[in-house]
N, CA, C and O atoms as a GROMACS GRO file, in nm:
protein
  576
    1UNK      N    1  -1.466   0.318  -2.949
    1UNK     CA    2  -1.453   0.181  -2.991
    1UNK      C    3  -1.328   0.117  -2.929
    1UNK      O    4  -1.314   0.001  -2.890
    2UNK      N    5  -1.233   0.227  -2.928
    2UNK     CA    6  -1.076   0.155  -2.832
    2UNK      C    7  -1.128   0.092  -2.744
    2UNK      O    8  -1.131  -0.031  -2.745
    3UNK      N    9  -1.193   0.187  -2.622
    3UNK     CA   10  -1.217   0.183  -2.511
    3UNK      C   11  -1.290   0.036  -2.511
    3UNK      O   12  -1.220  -0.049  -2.455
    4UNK      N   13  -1.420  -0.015  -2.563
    4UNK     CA   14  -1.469  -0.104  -2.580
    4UNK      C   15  -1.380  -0.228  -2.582
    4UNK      O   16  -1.369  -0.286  -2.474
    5UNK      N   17  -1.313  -0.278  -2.688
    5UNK     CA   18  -1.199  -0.322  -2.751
    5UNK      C   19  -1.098  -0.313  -2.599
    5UNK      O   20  -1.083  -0.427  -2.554
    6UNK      N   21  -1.029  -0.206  -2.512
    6UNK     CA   22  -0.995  -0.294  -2.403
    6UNK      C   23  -1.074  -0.360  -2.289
    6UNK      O   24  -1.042  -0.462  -2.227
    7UNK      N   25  -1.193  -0.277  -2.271
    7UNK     CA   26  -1.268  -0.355  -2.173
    7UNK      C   27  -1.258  -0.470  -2.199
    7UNK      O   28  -1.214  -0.542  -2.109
    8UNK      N   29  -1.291  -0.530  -2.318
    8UNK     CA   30  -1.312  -0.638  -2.336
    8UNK      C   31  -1.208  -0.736  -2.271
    8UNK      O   32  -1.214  -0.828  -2.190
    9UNK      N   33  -1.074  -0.651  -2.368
    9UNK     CA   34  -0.968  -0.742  -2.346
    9UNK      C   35  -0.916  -0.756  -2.176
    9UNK      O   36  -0.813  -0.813  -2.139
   10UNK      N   37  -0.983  -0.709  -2.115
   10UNK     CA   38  -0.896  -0.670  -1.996
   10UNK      C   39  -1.005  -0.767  -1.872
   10UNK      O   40  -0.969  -0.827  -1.770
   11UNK      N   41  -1.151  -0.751  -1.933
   11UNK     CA   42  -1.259  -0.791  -1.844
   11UNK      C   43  -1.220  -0.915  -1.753
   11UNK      O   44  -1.227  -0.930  -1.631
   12UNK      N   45  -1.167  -1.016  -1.872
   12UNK     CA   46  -1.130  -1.198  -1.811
   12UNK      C   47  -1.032  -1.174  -1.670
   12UNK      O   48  -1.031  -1.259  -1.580
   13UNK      N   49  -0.973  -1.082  -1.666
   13UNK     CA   50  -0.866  -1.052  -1.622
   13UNK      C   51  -0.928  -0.993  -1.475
   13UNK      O   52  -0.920  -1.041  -1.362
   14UNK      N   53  -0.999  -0.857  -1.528
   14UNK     CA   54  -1.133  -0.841  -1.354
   14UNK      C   55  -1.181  -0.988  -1.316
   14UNK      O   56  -1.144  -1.018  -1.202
   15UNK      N   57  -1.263  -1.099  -1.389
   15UNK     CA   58  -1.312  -1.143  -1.313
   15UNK      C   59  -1.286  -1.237  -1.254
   15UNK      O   60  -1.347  -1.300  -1.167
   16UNK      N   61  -1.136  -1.257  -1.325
   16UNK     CA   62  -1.063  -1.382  -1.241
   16UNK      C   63  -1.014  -1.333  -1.124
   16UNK      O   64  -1.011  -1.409  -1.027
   17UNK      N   65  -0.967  -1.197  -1.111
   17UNK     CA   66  -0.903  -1.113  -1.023
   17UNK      C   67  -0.999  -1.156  -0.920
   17UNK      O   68  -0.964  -1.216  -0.819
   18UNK      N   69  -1.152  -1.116  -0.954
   18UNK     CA   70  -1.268  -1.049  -0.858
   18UNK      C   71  -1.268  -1.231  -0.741
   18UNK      O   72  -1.261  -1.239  -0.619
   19UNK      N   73  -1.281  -1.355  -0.855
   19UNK     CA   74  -1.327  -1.467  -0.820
   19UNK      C   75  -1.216  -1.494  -0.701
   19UNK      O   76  -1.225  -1.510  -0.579
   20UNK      N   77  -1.126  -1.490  -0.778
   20UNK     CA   78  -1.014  -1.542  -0.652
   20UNK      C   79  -1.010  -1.476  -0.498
   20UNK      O   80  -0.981  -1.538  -0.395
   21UNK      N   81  -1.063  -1.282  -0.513
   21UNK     CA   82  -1.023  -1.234  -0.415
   21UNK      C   83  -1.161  -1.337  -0.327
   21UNK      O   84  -1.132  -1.392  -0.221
   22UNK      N   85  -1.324  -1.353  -0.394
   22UNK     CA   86  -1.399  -1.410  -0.360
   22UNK      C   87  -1.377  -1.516  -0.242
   22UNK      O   88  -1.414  -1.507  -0.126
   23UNK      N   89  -1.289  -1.647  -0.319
   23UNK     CA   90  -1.267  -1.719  -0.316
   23UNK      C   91  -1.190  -1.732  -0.199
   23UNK      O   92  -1.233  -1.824  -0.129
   24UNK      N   93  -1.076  -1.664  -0.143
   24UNK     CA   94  -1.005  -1.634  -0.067
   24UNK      C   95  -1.107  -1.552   0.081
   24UNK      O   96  -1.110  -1.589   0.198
   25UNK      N   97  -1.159  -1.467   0.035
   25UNK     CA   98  -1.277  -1.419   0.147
   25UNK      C   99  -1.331  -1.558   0.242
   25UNK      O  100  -1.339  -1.556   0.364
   26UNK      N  101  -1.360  -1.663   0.167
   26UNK     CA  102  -1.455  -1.761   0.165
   26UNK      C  103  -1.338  -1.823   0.252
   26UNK      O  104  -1.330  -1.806   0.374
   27UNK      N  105  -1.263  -1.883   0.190
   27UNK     CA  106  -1.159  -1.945   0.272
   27UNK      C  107  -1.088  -1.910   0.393
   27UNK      O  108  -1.057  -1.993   0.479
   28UNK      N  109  -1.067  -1.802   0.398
   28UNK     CA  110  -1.025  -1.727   0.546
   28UNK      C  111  -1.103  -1.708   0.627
   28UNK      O  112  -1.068  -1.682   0.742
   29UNK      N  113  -1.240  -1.714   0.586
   29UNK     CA  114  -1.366  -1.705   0.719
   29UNK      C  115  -1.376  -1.811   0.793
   29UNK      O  116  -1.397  -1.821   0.914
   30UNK      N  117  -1.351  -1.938   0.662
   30UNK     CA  118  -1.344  -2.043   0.755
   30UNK      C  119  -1.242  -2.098   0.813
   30UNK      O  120  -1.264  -2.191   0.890
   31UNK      N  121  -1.123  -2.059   0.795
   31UNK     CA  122  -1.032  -2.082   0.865
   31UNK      C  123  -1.007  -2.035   0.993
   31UNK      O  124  -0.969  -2.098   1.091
   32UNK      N  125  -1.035  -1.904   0.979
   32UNK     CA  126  -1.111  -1.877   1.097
   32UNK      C  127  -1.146  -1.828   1.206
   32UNK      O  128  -1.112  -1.755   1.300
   33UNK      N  129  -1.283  -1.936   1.135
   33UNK     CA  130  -1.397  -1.907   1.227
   33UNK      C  131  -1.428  -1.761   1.260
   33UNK      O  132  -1.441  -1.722   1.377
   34UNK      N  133  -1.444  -1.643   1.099
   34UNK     CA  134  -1.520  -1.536   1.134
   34UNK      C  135  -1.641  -1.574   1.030
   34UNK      O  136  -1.666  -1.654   0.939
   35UNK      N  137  -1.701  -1.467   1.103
   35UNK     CA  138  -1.828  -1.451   1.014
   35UNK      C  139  -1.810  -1.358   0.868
   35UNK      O  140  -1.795  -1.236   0.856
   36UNK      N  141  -1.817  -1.464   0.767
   36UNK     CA  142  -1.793  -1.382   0.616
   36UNK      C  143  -1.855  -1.253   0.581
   36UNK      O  144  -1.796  -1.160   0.524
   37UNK      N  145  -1.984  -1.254   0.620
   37UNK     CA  146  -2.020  -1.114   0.589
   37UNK      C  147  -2.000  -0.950   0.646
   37UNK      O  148  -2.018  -0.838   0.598
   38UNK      N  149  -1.948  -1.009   0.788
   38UNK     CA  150  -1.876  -0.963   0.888
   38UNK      C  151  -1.759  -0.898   0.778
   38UNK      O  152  -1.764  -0.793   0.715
   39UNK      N  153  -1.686  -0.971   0.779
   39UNK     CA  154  -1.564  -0.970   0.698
   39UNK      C  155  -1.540  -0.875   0.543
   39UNK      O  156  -1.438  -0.828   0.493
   40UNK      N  157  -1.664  -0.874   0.502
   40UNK     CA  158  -1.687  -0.885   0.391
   40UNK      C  159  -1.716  -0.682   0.380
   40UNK      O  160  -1.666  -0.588   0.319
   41UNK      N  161  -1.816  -0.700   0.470
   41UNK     CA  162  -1.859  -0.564   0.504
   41UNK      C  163  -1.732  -0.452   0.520
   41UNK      O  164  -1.711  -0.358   0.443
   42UNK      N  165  -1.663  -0.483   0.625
   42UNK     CA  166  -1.544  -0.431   0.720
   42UNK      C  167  -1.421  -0.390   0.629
   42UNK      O  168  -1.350  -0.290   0.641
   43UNK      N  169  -1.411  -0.505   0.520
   43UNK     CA  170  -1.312  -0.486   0.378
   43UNK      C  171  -1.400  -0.381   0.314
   43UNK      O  172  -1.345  -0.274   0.288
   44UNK      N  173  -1.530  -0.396   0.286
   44UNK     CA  174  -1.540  -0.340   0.201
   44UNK      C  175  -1.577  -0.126   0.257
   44UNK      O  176  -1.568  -0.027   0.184
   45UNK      N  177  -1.594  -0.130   0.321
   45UNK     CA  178  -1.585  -0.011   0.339
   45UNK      C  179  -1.442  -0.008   0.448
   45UNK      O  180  -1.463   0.088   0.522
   46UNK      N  181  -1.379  -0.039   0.467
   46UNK     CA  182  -1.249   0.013   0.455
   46UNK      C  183  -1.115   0.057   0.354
   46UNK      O  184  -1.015   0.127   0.371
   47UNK      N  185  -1.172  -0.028   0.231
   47UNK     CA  186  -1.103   0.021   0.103
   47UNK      C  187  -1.142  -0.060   0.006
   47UNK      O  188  -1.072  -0.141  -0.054
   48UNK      N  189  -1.292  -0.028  -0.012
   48UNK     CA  190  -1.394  -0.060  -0.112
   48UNK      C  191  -1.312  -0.204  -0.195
   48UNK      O  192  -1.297  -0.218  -0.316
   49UNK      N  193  -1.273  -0.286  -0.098
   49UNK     CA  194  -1.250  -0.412  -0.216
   49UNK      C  195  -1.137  -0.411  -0.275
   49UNK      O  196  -1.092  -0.510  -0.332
   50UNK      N  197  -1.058  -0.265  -0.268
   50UNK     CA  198  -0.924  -0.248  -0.314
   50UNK      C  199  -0.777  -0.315  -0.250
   50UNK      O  200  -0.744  -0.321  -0.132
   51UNK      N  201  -0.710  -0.360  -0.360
   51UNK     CA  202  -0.603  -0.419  -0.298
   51UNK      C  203  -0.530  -0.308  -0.278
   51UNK      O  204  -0.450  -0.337  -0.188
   52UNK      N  205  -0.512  -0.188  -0.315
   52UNK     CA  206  -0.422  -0.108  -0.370
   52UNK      C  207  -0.400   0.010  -0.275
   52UNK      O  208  -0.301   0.083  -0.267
   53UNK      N  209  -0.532   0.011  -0.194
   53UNK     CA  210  -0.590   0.088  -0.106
   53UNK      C  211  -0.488   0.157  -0.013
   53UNK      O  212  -0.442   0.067   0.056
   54UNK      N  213  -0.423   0.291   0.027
   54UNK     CA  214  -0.326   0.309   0.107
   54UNK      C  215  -0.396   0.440   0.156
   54UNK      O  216  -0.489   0.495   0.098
   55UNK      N  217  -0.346   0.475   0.253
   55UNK     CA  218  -0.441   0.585   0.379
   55UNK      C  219  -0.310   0.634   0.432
   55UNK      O  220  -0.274   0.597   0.544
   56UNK      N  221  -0.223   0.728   0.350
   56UNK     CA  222  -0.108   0.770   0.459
   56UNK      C  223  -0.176   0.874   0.518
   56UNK      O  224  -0.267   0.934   0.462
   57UNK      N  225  -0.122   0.906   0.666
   57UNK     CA  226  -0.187   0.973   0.815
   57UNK      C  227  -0.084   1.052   0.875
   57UNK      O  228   0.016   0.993   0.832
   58UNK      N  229  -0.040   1.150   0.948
   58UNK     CA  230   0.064   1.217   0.983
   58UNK      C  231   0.172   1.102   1.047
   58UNK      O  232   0.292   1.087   1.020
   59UNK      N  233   0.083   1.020   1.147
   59UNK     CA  234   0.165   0.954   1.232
   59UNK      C  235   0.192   0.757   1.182
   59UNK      O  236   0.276   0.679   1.227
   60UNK      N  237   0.099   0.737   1.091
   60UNK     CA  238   0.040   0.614   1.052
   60UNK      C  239   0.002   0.632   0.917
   60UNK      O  240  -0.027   0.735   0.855
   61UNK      N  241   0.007   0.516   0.885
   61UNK     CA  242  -0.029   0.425   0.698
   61UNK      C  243  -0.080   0.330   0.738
   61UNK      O  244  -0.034   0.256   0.825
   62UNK      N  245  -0.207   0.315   0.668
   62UNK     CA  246  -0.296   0.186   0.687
   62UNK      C  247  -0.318   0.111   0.513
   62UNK      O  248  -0.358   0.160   0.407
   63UNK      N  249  -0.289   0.028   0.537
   63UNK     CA  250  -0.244  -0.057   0.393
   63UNK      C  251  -0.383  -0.131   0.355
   63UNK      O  252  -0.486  -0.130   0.424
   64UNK      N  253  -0.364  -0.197   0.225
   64UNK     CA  254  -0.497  -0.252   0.133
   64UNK      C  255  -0.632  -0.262   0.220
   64UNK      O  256  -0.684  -0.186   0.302
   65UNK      N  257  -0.673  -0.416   0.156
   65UNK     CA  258  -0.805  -0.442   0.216
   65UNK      C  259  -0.870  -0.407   0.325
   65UNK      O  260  -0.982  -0.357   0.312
   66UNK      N  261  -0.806  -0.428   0.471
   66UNK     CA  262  -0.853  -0.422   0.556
   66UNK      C  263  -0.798  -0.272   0.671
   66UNK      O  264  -0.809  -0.251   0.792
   67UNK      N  265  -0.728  -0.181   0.535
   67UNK     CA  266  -0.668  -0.081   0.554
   67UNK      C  267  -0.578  -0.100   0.750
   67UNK      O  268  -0.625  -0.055   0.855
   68UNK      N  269  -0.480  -0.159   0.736
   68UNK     CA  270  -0.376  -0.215   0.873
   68UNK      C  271  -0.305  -0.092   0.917
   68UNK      O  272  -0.224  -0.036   0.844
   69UNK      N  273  -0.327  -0.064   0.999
   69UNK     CA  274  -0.225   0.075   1.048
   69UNK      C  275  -0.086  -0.013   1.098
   69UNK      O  276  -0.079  -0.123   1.154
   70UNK      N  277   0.044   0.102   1.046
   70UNK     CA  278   0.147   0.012   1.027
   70UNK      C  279   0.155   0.021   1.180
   70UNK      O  280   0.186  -0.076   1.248
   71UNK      N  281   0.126   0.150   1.234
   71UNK     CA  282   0.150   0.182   1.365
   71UNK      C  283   0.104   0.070   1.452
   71UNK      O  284   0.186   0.025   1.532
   72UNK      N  285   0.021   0.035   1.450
   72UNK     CA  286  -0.040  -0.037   1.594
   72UNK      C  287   0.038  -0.183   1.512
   72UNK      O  288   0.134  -0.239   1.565
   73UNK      N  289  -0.014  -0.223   1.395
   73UNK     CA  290  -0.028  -0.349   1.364
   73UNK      C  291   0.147  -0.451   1.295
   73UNK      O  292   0.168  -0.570   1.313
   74UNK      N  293   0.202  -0.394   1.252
   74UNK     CA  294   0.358  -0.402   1.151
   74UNK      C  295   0.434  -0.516   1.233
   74UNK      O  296   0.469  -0.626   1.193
   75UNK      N  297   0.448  -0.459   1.354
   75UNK     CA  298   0.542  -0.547   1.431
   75UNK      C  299   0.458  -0.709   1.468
   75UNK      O  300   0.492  -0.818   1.420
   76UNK      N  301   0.363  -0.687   1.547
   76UNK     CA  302   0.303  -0.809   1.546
   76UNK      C  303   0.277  -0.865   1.438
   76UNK      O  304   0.319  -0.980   1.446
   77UNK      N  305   0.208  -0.836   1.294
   77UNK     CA  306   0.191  -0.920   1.146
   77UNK      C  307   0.334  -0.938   1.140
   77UNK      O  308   0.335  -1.052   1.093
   78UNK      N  309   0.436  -0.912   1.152
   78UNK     CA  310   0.551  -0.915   1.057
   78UNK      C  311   0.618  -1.049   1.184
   78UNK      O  312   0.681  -1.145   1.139
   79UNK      N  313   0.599  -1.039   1.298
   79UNK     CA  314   0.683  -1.160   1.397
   79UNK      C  315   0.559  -1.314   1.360
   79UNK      O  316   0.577  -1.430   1.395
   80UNK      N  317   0.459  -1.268   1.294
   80UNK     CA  318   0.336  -1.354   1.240
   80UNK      C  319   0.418  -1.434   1.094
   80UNK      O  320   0.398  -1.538   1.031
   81UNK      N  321   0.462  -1.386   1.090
   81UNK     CA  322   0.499  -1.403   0.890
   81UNK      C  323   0.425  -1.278   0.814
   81UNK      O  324   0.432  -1.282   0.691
   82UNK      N  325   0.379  -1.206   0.852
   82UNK     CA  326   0.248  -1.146   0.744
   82UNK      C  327   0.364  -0.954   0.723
   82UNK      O  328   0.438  -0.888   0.797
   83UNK      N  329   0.320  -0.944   0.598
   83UNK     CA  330   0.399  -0.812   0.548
   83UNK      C  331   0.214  -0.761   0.508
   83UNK      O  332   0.123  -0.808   0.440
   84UNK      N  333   0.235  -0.646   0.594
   84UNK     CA  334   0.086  -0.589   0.599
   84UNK      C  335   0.085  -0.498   0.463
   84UNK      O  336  -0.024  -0.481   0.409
   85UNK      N  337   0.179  -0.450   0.416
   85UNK     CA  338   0.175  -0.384   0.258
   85UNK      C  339   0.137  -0.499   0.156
   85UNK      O  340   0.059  -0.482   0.063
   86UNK      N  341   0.200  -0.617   0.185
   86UNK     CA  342   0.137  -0.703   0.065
   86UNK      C  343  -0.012  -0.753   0.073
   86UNK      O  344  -0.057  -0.797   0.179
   87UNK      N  345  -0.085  -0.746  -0.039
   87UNK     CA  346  -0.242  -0.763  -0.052
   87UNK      C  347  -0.270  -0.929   0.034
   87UNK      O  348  -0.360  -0.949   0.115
   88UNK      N  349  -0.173  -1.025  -0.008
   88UNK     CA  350  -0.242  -1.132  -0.042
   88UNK      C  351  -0.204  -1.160   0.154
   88UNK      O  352  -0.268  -1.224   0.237
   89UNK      N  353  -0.121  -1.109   0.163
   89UNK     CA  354  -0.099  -1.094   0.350
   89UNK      C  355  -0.138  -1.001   0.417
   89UNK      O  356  -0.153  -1.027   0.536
   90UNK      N  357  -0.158  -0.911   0.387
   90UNK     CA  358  -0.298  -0.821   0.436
   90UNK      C  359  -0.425  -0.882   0.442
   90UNK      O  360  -0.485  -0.838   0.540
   91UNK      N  361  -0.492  -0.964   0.378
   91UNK     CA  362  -0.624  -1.010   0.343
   91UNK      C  363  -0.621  -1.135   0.472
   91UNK      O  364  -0.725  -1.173   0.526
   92UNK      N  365  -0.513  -1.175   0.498
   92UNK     CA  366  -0.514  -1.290   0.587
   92UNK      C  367  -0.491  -1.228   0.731
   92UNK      O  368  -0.554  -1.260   0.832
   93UNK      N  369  -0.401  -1.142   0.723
   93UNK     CA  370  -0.358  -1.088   0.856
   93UNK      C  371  -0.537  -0.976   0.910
   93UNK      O  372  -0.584  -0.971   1.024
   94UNK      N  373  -0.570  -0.937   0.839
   94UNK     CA  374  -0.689  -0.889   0.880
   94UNK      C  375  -0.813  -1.012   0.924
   94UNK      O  376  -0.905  -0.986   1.002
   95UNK      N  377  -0.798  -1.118   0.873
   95UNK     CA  378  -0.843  -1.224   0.925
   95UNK      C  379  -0.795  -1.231   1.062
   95UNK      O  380  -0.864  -1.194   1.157
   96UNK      N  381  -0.714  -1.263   1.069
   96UNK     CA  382  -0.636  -1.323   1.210
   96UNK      C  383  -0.682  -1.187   1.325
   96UNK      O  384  -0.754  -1.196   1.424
   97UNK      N  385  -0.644  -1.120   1.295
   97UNK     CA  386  -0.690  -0.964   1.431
   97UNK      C  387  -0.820  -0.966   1.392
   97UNK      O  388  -0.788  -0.935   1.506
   98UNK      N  389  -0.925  -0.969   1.356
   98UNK     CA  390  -1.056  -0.975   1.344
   98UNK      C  391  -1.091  -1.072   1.428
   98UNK      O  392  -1.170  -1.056   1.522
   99UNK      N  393  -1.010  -1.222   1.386
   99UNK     CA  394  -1.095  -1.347   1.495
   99UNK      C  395  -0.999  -1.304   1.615
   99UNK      O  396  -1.061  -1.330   1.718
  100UNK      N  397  -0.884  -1.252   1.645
  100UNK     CA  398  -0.826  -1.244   1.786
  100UNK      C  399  -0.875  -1.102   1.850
  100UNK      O  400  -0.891  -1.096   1.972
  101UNK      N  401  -0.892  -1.015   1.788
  101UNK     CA  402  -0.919  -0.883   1.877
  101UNK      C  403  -1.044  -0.831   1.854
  101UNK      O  404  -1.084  -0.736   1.920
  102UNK      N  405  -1.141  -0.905   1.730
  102UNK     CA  406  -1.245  -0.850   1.744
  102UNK      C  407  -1.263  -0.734   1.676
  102UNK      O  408  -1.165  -0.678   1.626
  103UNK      N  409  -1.374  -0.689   1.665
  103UNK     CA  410  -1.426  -0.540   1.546
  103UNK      C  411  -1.402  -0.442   1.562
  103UNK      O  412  -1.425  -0.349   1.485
  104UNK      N  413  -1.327  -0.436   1.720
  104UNK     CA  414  -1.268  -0.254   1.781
  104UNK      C  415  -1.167  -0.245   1.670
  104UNK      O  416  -1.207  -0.179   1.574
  105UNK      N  417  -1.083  -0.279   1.663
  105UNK     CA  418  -0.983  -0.218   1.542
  105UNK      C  419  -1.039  -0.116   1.432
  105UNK      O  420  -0.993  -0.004   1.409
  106UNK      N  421  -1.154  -0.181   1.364
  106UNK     CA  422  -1.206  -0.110   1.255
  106UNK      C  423  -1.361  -0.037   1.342
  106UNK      O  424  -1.468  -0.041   1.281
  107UNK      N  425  -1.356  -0.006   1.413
  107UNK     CA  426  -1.425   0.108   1.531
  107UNK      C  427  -1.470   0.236   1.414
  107UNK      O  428  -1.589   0.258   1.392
  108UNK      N  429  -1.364   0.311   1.346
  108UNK     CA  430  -1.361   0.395   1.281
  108UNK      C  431  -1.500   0.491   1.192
  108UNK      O  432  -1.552   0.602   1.182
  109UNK      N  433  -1.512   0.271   1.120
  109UNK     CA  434  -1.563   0.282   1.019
  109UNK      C  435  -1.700   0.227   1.075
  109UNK      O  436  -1.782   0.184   0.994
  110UNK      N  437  -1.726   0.226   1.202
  110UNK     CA  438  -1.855   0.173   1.248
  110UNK      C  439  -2.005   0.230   1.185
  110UNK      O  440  -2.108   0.171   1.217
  111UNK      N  441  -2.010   0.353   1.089
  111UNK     CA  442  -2.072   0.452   1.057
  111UNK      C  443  -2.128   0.365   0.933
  111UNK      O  444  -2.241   0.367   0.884
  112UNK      N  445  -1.998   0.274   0.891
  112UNK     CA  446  -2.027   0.250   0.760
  112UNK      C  447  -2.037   0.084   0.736
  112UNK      O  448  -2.078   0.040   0.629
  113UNK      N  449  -2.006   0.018   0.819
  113UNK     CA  450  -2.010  -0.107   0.811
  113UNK      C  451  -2.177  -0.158   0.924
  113UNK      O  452  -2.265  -0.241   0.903
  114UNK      N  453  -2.163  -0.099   0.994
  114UNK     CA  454  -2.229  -0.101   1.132
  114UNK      C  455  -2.280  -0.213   1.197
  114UNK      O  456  -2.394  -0.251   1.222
  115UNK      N  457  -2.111  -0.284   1.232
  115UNK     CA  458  -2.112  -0.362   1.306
  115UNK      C  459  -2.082  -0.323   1.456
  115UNK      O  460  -2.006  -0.234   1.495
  116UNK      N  461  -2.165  -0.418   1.538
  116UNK     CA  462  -2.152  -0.372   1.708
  116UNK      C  463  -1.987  -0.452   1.735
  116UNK      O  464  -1.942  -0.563   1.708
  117UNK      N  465  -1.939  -0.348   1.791
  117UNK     CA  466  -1.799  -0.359   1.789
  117UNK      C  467  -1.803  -0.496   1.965
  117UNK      O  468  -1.857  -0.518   2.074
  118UNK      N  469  -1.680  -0.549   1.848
  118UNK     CA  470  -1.709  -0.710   1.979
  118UNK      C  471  -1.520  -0.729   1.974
  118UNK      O  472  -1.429  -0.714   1.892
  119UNK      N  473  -1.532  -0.761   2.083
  119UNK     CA  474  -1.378  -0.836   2.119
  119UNK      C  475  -1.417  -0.994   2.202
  119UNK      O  476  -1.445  -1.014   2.320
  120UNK      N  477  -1.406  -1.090   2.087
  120UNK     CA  478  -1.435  -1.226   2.134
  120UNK      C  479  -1.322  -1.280   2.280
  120UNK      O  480  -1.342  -1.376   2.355
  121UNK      N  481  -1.207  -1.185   2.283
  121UNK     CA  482  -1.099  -1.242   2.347
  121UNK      C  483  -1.079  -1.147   2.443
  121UNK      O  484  -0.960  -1.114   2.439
  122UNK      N  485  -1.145  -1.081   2.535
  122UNK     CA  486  -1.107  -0.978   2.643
  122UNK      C  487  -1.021  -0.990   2.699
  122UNK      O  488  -0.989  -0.888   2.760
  123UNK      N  489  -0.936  -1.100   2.716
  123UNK     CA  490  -0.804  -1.115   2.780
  123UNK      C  491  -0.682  -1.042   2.676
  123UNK      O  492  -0.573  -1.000   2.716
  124UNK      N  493  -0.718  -1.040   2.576
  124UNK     CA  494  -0.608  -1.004   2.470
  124UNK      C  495  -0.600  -0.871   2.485
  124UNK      O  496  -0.525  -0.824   2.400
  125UNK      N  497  -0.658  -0.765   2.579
  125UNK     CA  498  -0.628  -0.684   2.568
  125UNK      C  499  -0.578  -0.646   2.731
  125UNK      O  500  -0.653  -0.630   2.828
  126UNK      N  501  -0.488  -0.640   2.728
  126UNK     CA  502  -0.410  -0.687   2.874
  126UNK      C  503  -0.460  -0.549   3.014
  126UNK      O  504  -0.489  -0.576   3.131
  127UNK      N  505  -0.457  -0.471   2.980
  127UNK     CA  506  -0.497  -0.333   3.055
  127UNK      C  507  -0.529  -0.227   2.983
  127UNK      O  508  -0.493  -0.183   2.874
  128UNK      N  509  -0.621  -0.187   3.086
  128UNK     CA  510  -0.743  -0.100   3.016
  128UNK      C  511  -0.670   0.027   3.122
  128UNK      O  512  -0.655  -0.007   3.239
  129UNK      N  513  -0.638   0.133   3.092
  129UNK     CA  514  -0.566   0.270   3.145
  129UNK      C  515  -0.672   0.354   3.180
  129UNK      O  516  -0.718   0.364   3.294
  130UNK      N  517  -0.724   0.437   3.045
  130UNK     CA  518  -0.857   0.505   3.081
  130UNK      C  519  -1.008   0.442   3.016
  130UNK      O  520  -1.028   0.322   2.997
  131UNK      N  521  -1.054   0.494   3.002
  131UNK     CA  522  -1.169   0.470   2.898
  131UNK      C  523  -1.127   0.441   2.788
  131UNK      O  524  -1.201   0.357   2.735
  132UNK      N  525  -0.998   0.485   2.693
  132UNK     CA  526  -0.964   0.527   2.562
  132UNK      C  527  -0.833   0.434   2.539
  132UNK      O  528  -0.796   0.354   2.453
  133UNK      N  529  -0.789   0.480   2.644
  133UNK     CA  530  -0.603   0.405   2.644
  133UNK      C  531  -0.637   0.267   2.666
  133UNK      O  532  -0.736   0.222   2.723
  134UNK      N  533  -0.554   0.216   2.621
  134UNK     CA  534  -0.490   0.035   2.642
  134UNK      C  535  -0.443  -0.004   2.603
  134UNK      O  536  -0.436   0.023   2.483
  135UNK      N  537  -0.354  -0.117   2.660
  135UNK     CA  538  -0.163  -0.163   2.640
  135UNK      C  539  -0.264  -0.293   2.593
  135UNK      O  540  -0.370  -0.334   2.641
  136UNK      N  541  -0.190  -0.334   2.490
  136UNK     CA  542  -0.148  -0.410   2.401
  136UNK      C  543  -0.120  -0.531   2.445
  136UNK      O  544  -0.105  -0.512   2.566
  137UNK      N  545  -0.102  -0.651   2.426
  137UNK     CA  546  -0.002  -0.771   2.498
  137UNK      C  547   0.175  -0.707   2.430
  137UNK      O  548   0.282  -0.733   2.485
  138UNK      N  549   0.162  -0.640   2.325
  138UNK     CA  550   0.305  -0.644   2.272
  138UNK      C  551   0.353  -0.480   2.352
  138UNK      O  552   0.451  -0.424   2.303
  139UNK      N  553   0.306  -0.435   2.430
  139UNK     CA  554   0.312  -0.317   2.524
  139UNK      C  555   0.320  -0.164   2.436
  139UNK      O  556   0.398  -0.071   2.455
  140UNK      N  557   0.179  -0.182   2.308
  140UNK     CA  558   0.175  -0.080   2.245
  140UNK      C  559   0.082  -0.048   2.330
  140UNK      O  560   0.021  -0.121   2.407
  141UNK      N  561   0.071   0.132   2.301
  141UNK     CA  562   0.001   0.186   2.392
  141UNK      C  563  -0.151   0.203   2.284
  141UNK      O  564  -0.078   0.233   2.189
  142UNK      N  565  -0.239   0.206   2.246
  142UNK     CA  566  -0.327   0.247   2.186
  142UNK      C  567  -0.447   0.332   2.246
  142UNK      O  568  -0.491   0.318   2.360
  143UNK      N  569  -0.503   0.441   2.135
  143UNK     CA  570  -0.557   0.514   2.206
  143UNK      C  571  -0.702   0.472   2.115
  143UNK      O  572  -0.700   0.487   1.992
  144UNK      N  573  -0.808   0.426   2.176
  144UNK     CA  574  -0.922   0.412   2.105
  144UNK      C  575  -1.056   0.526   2.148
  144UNK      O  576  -1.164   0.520   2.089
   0.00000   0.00000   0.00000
């Protein structure tokens, strides 16, 4: 009966939580210009909807929603304004590299989202090394 008794009390509280994150989904697609369900998918199996979501890795930590590896991503969000540990700048900054670099980032999770991995901006990725390797504009090396 507790248990009941907090659901209750706690529920208003999920679904204002749930509406806003909604709400915010909605708004950043169109700002822009991704495709929401796109978006929607990519969050959600990268950390099921969770703000809270953290993935520490030997070499890398990939933070909330759109799980951000600090490695590749920290320096560029952070000369952006965006602090990739915080939810409500995580949720935006995964916006922004989604419409600039496209669905390779979240490559990973292609198993589970299964989107055909697209880079709208092929210039943004300045040199291509091998098949795998490629420099960055900010002269990170990444290995995909």
């Amino acid at each position: 009966m507790r248990l009941l008794i907090l659901a209750l009390l706690f529920l208003p509280l999920l679904v204002n939580s749930s509406n806003e994150f909604n709400n915010k989904i909605e708004e950043f697609s169109k700002e822009y210009q991704v495709d929401e369900k796109l978006a929607r998918r990519i969050i959600r199996c990268e950390s099921a909807n969770r703000s809270d979501a953290i993935n520490r890795g030997k070499i890398s930590t990939d933070y909330s929603y759109w799980q951000i590896a600090d490695i590749f991503w920290k320096k560029e969000m952070m000369d952006l304004g965006w602090d990739i540990t915080d939810p409500e700048d995580n949720l935006e900054a995964g916006f922004y590299i989604l419409k600039t670099y496209g669905s390779w980032p979240w490559k990973a999770s292609l198993h589970c989202h299964g989107v055909k991995l697209q880079n709208p901006k092929p210039q943004i990725i300045t040199k291509k090394l091998t098949p795998r390797l490629w420099i960055l504009p900010s002269g990170l090396v990444v290995f995909m």
